[in-house]
C-alpha positions in Angstrom: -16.4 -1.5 -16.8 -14.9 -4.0 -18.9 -16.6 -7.5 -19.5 -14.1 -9.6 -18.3 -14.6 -7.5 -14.9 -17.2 -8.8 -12.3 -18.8 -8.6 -9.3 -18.2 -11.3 -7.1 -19.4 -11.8 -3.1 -17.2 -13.8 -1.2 -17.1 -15.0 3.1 -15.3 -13.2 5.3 -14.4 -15.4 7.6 -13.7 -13.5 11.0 -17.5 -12.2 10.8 -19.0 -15.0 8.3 -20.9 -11.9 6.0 -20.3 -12.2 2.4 -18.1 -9.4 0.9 -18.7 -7.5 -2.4 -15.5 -7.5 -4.7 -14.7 -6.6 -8.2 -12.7 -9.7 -10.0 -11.3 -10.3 -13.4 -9.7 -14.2 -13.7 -6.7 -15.1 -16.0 -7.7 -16.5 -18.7 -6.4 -20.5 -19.4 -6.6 -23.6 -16.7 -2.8 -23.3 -15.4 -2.1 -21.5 -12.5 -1.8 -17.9 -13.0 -0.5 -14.9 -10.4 -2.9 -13.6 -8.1 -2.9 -9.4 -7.6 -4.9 -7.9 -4.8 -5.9 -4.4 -5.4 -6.9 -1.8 -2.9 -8.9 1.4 -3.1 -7.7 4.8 -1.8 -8.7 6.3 1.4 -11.9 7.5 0.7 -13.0 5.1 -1.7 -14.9 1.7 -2.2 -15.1 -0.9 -5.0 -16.7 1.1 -7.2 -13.2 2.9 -7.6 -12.6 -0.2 -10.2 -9.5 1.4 -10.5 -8.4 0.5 -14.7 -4.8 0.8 -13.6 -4.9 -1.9 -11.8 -7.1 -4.5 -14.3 -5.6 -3.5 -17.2 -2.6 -4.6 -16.3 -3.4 -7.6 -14.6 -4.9 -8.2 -17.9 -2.0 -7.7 -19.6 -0.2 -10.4 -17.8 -2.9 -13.0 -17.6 -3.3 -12.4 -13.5 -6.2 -13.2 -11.6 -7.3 -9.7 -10.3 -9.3 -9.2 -6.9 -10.7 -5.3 -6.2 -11.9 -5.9 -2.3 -14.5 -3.4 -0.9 -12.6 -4.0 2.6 -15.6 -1.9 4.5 -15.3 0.9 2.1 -14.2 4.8 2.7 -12.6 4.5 5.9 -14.3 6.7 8.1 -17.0 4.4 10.3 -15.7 2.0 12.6 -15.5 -1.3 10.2 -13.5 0.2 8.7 -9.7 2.0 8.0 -7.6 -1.2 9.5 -9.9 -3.0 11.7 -9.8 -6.7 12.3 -12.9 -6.7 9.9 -10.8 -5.2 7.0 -7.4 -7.8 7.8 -10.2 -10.7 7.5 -11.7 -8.9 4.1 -8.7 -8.8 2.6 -6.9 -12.1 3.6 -10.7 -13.5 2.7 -10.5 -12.1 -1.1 -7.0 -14.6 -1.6 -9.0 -17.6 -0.4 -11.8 -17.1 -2.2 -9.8 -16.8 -5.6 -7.9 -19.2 -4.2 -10.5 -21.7 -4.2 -12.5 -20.9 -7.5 -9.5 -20.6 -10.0 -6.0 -21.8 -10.6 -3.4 -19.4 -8.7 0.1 -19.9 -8.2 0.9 -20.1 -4.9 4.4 -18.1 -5.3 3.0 -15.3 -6.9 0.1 -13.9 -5.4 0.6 -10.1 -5.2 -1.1 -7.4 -2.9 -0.8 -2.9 -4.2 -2.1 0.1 -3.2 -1.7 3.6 -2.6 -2.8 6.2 0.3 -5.4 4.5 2.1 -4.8 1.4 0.0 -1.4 1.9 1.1 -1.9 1.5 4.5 -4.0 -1.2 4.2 -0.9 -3.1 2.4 1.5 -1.9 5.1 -1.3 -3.8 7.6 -1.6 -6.9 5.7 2.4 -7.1 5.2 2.7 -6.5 9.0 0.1 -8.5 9.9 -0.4 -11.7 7.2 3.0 -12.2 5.8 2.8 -15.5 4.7 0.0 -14.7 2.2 2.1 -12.5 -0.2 5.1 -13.3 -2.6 5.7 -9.2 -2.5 3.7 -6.3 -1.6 3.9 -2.5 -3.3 3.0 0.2 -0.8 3.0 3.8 -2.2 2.5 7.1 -0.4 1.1 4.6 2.6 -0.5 6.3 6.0 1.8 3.9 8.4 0.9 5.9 11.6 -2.9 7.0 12.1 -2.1 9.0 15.4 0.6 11.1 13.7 -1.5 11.9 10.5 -4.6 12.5 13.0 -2.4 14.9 14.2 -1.3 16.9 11.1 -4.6 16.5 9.6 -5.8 18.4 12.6 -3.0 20.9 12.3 -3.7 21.8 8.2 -8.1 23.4 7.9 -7.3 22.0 3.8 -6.8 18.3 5.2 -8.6 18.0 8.7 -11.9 16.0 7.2 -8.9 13.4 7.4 -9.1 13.4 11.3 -12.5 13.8 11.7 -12.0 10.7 9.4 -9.9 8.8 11.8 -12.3 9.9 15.0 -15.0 8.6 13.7 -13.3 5.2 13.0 -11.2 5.1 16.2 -13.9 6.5 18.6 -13.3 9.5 19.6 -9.4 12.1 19.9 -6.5 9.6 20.1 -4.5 12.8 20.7 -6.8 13.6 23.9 -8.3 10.0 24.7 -5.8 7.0 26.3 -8.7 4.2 24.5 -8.9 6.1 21.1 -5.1 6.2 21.1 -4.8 2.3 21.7 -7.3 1.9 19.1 -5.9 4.0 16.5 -2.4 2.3 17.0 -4.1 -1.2 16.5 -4.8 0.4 13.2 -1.3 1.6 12.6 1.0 -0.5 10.4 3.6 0.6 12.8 2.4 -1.1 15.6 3.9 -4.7 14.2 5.9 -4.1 10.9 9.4 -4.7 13.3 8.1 -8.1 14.2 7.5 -9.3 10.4 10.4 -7.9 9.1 11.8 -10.7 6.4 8.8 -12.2 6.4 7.9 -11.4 2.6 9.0 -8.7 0.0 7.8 -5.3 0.6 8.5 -2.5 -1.9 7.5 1.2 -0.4 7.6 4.4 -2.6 6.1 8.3 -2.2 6.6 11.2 -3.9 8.7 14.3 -2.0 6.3 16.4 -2.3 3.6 14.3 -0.4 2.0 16.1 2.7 2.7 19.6 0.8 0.9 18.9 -2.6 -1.0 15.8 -1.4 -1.9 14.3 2.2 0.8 12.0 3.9 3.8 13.3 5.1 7.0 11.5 4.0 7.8 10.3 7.2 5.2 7.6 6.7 7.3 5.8 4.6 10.7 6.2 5.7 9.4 5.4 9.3 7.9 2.4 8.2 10.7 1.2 6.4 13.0 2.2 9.1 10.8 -0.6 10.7 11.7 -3.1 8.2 15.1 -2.6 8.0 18.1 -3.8 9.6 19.7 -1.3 11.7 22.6 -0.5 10.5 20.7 0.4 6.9 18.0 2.4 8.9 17.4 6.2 8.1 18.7 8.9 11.0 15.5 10.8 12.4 17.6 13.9 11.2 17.7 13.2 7.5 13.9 11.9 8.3 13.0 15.3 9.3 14.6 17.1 6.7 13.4 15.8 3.9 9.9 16.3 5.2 10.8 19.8 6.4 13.2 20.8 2.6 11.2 18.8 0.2 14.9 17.4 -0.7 17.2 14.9 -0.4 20.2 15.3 2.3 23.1 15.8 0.1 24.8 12.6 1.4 21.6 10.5 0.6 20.7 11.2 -2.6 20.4 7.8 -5.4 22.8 8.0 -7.5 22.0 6.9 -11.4 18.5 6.7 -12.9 15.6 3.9 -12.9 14.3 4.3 -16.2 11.0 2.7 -15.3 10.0 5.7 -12.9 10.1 7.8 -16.3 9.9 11.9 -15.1 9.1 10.8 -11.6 12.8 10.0 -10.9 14.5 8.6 -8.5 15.8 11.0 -5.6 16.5 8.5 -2.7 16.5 4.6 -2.7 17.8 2.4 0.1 17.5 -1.6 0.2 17.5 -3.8 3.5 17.0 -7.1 3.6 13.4 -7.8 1.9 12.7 -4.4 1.9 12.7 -1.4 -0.6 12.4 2.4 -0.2 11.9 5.0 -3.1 11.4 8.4 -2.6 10.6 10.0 -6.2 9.7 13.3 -7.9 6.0 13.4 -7.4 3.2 13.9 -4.5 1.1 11.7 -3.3 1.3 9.2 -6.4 0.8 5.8 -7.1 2.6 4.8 -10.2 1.3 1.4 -11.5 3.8 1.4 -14.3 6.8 0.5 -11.6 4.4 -1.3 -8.7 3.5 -4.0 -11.8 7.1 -4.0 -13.2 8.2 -5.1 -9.7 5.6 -7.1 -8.7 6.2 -10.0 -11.6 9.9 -10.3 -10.9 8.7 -11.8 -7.3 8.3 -14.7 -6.7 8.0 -16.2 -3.1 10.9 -17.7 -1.2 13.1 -16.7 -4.3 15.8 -13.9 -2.8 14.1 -10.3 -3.9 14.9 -9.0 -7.4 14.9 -4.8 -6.8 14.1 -3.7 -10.5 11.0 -2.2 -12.0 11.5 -2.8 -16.1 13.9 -0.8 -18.0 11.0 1.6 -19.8 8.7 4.1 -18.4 5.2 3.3 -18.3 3.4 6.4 -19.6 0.0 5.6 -18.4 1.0 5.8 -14.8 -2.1 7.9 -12.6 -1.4 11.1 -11.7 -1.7 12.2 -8.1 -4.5 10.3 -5.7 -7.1 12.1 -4.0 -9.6 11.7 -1.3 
């Protein structure tokens, strides 16, 4: 771990326990950008993922690592109200220790960090200038459900009963639960309400975990109607691994590198990439992105004009 990154404890307020982080500060007494980092699905803090620090680092940002109840299997954790108050927690506390500017506080993350993000943008808006979802989880009763349905990725759903209580395919009360833990549950009510950007590989739910549909549905949610993608195309690029023929992006982002492009679409304050990749997180673009934002300011959809060729390969567990 590098010196400049600590351990910090910090209140959470909706159950008043103090929280373990990792933190690095900006460096200087001006206000700096604030990013909020998020571990994968079956992670904790100790993750102290590099990708994200180093280039927080590189920008002078504040950077906040939350333990948010850790892997998300027991009932604290994956989405509850514990981990919205965690996480909303970790701004304050930076918040009111160091100098942060308040249009430009950032929140990433990727498969179970994703759906944390796609929680906090649905749910506390008003706390981010822009928030970078990759290969999210938006709909815990549908993955449950294909998780159940593949032997090399059901410890996912025994995952998601032991959080929820119990079958939310079989049980009325584990299926309410599990859909107050779904991102999908409220991202139509806070659509405009801050900048989300939401990318996945093509190949996710064949070479890695999450269906595309995640993300597509989820920004379907966001989006204004008329820019909104048909359940048809939906289902065949999760069925084809490939972009409809009448969909597919046109050009090339040069700071997605080898993991181009293959579908884009833009609504309003919201983004969606689909890319050559699985189940990926690729910091390279989520950074380039992030400190283009700033809050209230109209949305500015590029990444940088150069690959980053440190970007993670593909998440795991």
């Amino acid at each position: 771990m590098s010196e400049a990154i600590r351990e910090v404890s910090y209140l959470s307020e909706l159950d008043k326990t103090m929280q373990p982080a990792l933190f690095a500060p900006a460096s200087g007494s001006e206000p700096r950008p604030l990013v909020v980092s998020l571990h994968t699905w079956s992670a904790d803090m100790t993750q102290a993922s590099t990708q994200f620090f180093a280039r927080a680092a590189e920008r002078n940002w504040h950077c906040i690592f939350p333990n948010f109840r850790g892997p998300n299997w027991t009932v604290e954790a994956c989405g509850s109200d514990l981990v919205i108050s965690d996480i909303a927690s970790a701004v304050a506390y930076v918040k009111a220790n160091y100098a942060v500017d308040e249009n430009r506080v950032y929140l990433v993350g990727g498969s179970g960090g994703g759906h944390a993000s796609l929680l906090m943008a649905a749910l506390r808006p008003e706390l981010w200038s822009a928030v970078s979802s990759w290969c999210p989880i938006s709909d815990l009763v549908k993955w449950h459900k294909s998780c159940r349905n593949s032997p090399r990725e059901s410890g996912y759903a025994d995952d998601i009963e032991k959080a929820c209580g119990g079958d939310p395919e079989s049980d009325p009360a584990v299926f309410a639960e599990a859909m107050k833990r779904s991102s999908v549950t409220y991202l139509e009510k806070s659509a405009g309400k801050c900048i989300v950007d939401i990318g996945t590989g093509i190949h996710d739910g064949y070479t890695g975990s999450v269906p595309v549909s995640h993300t597509l549905e989820a920004y379907n949610l966001l989006a204004a109607p008329e820019d909104r993608i048909s359940q048809e195309d939906i289902e065949y690029i999760v069925k084809n691994q490939e972009i409809p023929a009448h969909l597919k992006f046109v050009g090339y982002d040069p700071a997605y590198g080898e993991n181009r492009v293959l579908f884009r679409r833009v609504s309003g304050m919201v983004r969606v990439t689909v890319f050559e990749g699985g189940h990926n997180l690729l910091p390279g673009p989520a950074f380039g992105f992030l400190e283009r934002q700033h809050g209230g300011e109209t949305p500015i959809w590029f990444s940088g004009d150069m690959a980053d060729t440190r970007n993670d390969s593909e998440l795991g567990r």
